[in-house]
KEKE-3310 file (N, C-alpha, C; in steps of 0.2 Angstrom, whole numbers, plus 5000, padded with zeros to 4 digits):
npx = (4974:4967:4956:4961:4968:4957:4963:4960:4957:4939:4940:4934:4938:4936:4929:4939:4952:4965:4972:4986:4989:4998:5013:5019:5036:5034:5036:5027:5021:5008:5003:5002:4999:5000:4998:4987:4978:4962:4961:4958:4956:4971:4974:4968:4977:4988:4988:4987:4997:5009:5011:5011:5002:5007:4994:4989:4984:4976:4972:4967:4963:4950:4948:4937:4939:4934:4936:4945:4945:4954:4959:4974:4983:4993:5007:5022:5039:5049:5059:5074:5083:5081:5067:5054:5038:5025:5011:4998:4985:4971:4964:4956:4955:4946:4958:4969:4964:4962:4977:4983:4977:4981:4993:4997:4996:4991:4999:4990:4994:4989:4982:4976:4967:4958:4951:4939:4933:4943:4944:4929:4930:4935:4923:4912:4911:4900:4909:4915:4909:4913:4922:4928:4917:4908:4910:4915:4926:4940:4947:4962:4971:4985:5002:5011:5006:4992:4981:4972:4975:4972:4966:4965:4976:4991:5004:5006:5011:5015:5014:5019:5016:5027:5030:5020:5016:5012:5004:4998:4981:4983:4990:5005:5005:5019:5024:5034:5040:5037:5036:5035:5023:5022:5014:5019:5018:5022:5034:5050:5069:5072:5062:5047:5039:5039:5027:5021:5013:5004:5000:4988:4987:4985:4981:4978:4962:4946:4952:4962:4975:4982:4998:5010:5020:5036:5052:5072:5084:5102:5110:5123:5137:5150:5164:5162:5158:5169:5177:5174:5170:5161:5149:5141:5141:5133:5120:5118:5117:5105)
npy = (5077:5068:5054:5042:5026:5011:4994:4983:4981:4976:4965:4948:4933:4923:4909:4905:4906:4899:4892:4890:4875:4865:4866:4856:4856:4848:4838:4842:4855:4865:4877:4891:4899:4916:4916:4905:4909:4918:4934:4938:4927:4924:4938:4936:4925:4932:4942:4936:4930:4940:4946:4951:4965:4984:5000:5010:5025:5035:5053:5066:5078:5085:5097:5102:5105:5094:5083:5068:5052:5035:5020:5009:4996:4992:4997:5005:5011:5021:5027:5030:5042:5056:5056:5045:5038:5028:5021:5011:5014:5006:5006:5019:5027:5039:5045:5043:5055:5064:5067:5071:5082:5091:5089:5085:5076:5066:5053:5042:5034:5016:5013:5002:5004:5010:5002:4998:5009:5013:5002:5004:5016:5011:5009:5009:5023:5035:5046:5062:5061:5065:5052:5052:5060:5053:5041:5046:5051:5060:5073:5084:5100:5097:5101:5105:5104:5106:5098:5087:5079:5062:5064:5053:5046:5039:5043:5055:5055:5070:5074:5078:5076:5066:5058:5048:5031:5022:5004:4995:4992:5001:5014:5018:5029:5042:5048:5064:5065:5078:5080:5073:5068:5067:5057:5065:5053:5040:5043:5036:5037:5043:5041:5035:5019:5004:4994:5005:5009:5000:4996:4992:4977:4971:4955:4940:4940:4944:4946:4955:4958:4961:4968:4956:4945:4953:4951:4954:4955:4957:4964:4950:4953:4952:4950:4943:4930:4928:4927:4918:4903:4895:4901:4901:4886:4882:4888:4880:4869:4868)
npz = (5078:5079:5088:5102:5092:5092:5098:5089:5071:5063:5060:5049:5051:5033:5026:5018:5023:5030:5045:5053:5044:5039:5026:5015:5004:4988:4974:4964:4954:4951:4934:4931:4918:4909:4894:4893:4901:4905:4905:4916:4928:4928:4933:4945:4950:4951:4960:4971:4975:4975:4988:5004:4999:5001:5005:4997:5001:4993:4988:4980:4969:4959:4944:4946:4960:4967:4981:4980:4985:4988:4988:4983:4980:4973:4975:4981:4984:4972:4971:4978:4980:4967:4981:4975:4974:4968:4962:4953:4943:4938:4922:4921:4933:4943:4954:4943:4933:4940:4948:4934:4930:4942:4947:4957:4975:4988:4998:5013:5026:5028:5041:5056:5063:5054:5044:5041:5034:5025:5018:5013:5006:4994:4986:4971:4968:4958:4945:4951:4964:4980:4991:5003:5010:5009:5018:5026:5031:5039:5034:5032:5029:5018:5020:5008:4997:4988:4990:5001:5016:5025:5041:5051:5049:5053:5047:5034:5014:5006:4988:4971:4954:4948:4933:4923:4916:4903:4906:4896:4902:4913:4921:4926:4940:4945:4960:4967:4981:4992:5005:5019:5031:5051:5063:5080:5091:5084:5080:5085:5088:5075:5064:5060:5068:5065:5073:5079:5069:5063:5050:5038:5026:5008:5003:4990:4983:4991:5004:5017:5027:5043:5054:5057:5066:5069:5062:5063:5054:5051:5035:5029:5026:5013:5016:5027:5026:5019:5029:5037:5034:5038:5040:5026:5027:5036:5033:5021:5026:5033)
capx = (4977:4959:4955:4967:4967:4956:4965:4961:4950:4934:4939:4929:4940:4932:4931:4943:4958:4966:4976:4991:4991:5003:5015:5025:5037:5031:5038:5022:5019:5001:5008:4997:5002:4996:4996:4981:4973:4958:4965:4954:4958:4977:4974:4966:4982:4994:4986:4987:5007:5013:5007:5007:5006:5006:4991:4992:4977:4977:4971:4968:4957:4951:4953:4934:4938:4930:4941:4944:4949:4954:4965:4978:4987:4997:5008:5029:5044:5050:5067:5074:5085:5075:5062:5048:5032:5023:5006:4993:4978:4969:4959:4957:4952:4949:4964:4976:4963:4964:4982:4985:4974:4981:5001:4995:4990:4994:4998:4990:4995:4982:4981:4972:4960:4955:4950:4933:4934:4948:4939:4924:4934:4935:4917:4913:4906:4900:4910:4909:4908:4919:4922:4928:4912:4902:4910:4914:4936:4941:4955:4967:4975:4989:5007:5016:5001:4983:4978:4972:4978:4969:4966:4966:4980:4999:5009:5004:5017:5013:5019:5021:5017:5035:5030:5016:5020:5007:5006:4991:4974:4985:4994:5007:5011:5026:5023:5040:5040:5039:5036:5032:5022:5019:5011:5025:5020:5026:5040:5055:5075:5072:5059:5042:5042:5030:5022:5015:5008:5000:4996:4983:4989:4982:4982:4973:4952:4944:4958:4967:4981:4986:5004:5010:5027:5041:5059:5074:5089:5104:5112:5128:5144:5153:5168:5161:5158:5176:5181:5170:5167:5156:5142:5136:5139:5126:5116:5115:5113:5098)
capy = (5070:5064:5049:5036:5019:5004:4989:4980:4982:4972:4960:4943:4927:4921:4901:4902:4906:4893:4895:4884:4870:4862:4865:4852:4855:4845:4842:4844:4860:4868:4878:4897:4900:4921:4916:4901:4908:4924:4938:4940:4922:4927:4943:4933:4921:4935:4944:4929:4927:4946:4948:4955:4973:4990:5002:5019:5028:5040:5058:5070:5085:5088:5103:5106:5105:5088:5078:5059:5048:5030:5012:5007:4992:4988:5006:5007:5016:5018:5029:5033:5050:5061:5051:5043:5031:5025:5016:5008:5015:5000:5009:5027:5030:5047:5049:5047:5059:5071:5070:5073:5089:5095:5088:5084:5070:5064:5045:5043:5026:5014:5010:4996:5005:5013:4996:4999:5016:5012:4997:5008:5023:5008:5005:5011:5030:5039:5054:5067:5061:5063:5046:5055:5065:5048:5038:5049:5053:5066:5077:5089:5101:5096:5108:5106:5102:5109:5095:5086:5071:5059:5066:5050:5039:5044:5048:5055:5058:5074:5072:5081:5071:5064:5055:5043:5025:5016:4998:4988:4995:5002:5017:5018:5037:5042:5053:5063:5065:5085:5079:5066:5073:5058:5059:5063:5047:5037:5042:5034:5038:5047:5036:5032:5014:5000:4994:5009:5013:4995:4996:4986:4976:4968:4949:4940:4940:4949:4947:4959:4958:4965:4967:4951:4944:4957:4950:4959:4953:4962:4958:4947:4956:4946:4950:4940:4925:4926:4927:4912:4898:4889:4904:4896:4878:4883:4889:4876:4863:4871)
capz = (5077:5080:5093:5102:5089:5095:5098:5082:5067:5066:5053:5052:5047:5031:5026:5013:5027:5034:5051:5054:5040:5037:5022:5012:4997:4983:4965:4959:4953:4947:4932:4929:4909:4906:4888:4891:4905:4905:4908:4925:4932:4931:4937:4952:4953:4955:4966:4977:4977:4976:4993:5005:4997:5005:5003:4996:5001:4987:4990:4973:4969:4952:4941:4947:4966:4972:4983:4978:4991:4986:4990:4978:4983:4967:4976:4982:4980:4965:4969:4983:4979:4971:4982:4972:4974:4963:4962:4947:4942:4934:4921:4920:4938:4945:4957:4938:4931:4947:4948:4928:4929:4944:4945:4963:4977:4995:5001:5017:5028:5029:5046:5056:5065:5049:5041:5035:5030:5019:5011:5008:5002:4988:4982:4963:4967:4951:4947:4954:4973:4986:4993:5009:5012:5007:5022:5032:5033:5039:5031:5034:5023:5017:5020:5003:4991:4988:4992:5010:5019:5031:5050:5059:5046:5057:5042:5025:5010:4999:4983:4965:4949:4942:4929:4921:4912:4902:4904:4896:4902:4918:4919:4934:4942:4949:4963:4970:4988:4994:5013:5023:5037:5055:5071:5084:5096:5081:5077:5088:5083:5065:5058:5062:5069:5061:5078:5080:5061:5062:5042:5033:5019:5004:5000:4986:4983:4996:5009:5019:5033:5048:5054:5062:5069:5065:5064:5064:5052:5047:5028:5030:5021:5010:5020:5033:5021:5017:5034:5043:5029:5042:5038:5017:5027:5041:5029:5015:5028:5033)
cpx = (4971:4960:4960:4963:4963:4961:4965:4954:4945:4934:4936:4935:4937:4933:4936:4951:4960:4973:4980:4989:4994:5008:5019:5028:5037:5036:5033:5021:5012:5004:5001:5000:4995:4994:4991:4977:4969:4960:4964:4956:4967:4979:4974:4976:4987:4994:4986:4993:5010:5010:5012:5008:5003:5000:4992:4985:4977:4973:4972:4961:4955:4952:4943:4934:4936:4937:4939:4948:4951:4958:4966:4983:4994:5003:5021:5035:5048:5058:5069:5079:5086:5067:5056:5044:5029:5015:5002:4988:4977:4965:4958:4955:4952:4953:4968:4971:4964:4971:4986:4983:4979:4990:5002:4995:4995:4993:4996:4991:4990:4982:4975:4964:4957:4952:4946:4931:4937:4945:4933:4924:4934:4928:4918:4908:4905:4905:4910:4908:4915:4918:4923:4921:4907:4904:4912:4922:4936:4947:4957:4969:4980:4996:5008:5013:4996:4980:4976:4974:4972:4969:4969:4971:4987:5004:5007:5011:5014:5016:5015:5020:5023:5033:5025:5020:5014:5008:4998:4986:4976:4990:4998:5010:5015:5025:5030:5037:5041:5039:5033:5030:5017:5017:5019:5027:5020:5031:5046:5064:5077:5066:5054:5042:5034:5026:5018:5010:5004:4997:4992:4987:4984:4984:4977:4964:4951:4949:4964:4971:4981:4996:5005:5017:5032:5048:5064:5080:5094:5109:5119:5132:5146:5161:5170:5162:5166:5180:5179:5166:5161:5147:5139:5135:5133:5120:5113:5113:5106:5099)
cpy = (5065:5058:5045:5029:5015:4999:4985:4982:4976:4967:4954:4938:4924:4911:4900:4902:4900:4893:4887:4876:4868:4861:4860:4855:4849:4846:4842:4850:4862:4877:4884:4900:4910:4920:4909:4903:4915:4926:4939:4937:4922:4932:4940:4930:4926:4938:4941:4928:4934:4948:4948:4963:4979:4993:5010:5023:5036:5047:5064:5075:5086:5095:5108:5107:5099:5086:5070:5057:5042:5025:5011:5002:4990:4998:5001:5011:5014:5019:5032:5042:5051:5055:5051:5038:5032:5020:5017:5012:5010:5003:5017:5030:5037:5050:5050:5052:5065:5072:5072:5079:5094:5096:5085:5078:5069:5056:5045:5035:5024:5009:5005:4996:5012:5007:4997:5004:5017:5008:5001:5013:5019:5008:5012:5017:5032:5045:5057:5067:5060:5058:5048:5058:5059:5043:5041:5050:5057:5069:5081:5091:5098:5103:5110:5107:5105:5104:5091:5078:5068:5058:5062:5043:5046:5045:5048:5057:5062:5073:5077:5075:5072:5063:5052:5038:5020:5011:4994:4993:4997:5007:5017:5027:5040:5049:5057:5067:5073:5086:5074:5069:5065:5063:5059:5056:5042:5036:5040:5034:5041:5045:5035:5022:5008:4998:4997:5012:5007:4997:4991:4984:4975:4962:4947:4940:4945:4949:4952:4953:4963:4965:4961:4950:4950:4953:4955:4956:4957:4956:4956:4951:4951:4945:4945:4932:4924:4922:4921:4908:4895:4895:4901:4889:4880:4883:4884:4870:4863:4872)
cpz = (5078:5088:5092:5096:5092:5093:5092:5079:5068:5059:5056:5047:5041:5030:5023:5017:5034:5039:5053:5053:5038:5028:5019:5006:4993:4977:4960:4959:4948:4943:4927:4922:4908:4897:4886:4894:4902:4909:4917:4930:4934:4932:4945:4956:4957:4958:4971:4977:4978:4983:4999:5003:5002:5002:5002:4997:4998:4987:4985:4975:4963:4951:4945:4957:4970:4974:4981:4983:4989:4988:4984:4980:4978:4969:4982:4981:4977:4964:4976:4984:4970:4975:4979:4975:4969:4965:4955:4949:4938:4929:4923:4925:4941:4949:4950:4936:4934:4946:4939:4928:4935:4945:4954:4968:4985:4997:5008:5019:5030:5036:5050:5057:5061:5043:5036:5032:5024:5013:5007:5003:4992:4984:4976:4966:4962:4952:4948:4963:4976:4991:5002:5014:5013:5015:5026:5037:5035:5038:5035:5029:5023:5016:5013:4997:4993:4988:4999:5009:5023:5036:5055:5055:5050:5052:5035:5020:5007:4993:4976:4960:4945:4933:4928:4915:4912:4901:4903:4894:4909:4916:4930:4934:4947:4951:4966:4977:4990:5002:5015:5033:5043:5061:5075:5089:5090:5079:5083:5082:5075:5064:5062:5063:5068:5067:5078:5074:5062:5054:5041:5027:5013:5003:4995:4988:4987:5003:5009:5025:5037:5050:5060:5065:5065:5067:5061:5061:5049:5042:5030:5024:5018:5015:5025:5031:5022:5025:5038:5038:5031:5040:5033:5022:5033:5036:5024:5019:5032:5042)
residu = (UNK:UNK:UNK:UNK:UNK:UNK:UNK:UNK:UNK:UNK:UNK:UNK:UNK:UNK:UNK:UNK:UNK:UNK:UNK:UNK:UNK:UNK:UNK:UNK:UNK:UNK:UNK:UNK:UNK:UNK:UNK:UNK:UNK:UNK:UNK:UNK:UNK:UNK:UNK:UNK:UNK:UNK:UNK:UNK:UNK:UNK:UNK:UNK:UNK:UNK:UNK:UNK:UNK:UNK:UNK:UNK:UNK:UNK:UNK:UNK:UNK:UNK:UNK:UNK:UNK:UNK:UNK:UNK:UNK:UNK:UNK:UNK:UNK:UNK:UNK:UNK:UNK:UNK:UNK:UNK:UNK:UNK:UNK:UNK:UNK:UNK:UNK:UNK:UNK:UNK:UNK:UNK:UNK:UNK:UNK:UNK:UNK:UNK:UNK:UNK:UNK:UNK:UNK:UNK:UNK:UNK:UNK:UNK:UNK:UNK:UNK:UNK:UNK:UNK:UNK:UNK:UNK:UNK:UNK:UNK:UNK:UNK:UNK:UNK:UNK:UNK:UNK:UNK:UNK:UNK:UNK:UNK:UNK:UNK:UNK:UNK:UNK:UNK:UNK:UNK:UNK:UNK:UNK:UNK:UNK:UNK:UNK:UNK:UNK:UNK:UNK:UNK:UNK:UNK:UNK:UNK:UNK:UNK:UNK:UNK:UNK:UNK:UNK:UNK:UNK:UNK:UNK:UNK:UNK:UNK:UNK:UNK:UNK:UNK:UNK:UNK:UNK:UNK:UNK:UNK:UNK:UNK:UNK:UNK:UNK:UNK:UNK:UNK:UNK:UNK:UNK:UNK:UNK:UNK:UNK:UNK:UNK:UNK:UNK:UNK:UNK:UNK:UNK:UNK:UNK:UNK:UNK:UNK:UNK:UNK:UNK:UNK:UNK:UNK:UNK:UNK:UNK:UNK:UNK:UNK:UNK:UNK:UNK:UNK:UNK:UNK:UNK:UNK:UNK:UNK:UNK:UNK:UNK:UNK:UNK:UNK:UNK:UNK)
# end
C-alpha cells in the first residue's frame, strides 16, 4: 500500500490566485465568441469555467510492452449500468494509442500527496518512455487487466476499451469498468469516502486544487414542493 500520505502536497500559491475577493453580480457581461476567437485562447477560457475537473491518471501498455503513465483532466463517467468512464486524448496521445492496440488501461486516483508525480507524469516524454520509470511511480499489477495501476494512489479503476468517439483533433474513450480496486482504510459503509481519497483536481492555466469544504445536501422531492409551498418561496427570496 506504500507509505502513510503527508499532510498536504507542496503546492506554491501563484500571483494570479486570488484569496477572498470579493464578488459582485454585474450586468456587464465579457462575451468569449468560439467563432471569433483562436482556437487556443478559447481553449484557455474554457478550461477556466469547467472547473473544477477530476484527474484520470491514465495507465496503458503498448502492443510492444512499454507502460505509459499520464493525467487526463478532460475524464468522467460516462454510464453508470454497464459502468463506463470516459476521458479526452487531445491529439493522438500514447495512452489512445496504447489502449487501441491493447483494448486495455487502468484509472488511478490522483491523490494530494501524489501532486508532483502526477504533474510530472505530464511533461511531453518521447515515445517510447515510460513516464512512471522516468519519475519514479510505483505500480502494481493490476487483477482484471494486463496492465498495472498506481501503488501509492487509494483506488484504481481497471477498465476494458468500450468504445472511441472522434471529436475535432480529440478522440474521447469509453473505458467500461471490470473492477474498482481501494485501499481498505478508505473505504467506510460500501464506498470509499472522499476525505480520505483527498484528490487533485484541475482548474484553468497551470492551476490545480485540493479538496476544500464538503457539504452535504439531499435533492428535494417534488412531493415535498407540493406539500409545503413555503419551500419555492424560501428559496426564490433568497
Amino acid at each position: 500500500m506504500g507509505a502513510d500520505p503527508p499532510a498536504r502536497p507542496r503546492c506554491a500559491t501563484g500571483p494570479e490566485v486570488a484569496e477572498d475577493v470579493p464578488v459582485t453580480s454585474s450586468d456587464a457581461r465579457v462575451q468569449f465568441d468560439p467563432a471569433t476567437m483562436d482556437g487556443g485562447a478559447f481553449y484557455r477560457v474554457l478550461n477556466s469555467v469547467v472547473v473544477p475537473r477530476p484527474i484520470a491518471w491514465v495507465c496503458s501498455r503498448s502492443a510492444e510492452g512499454v507502460v505509459n503513465l499520464a493525467p487526463h483532466s478532460f475524464y468522467t463517467v460516462a454510464c453508470a449500468d454497464p459502468p463506463v468512464v470516459q476521458f479526452t486524448s487531445i491529439g493522438r496521445k500514447d495512452s489512445l494509442r496504447n489502449v487501441e492496440a491493447t483494448g486495455e488501461f487502468t484509472v488511478s486516483l490522483t491523490p494530494e500527496w501524489l501532486f508532483e508525480q502526477v504533474n510530472a507524469t505530464g511533461t511531453d516524454f518521447p515515445h517510447g518512455v515510460s513516464e512512471a520509470e522516468a519519475v519514479g511511480v510505483e505500480l502494481e499489477p493490476g487483477e482484471r487487466v494486463a496492465v498495472p495501476r498506481v501503488t501509492g494512489s487509494p483506488v484504481a479503476l481497471e477498465c476494458t476499451l468500450h468504445a472511441t468517439l472522434r471529436l475535432g483533433d480529440s478522440t474521447v474513450v469509453f473505458g467500461r469498468v471490470e473492477l474498482i480496486s481501494a485501499w481498505e482504510s478508505v473505504v467506510e459503509g460500501g464506498r470509499p469516502r472522499i476525505g480520505r481519497l483527498r484528490p487533485l483536481a484541475r482548474l484553468g492555466g497551470n492551476e490545480w486544487t485540493t479538496l476544500g469544504e464538503v457539504r452535504e445536501i439531499k435533492r428535494i422531492p417534488y412531493r415535498r414542493w407540493v406539500e409545503d409551498p413555503t419551500i419555492g418561496e424560501q428559496l426564490r427570496d433568497g
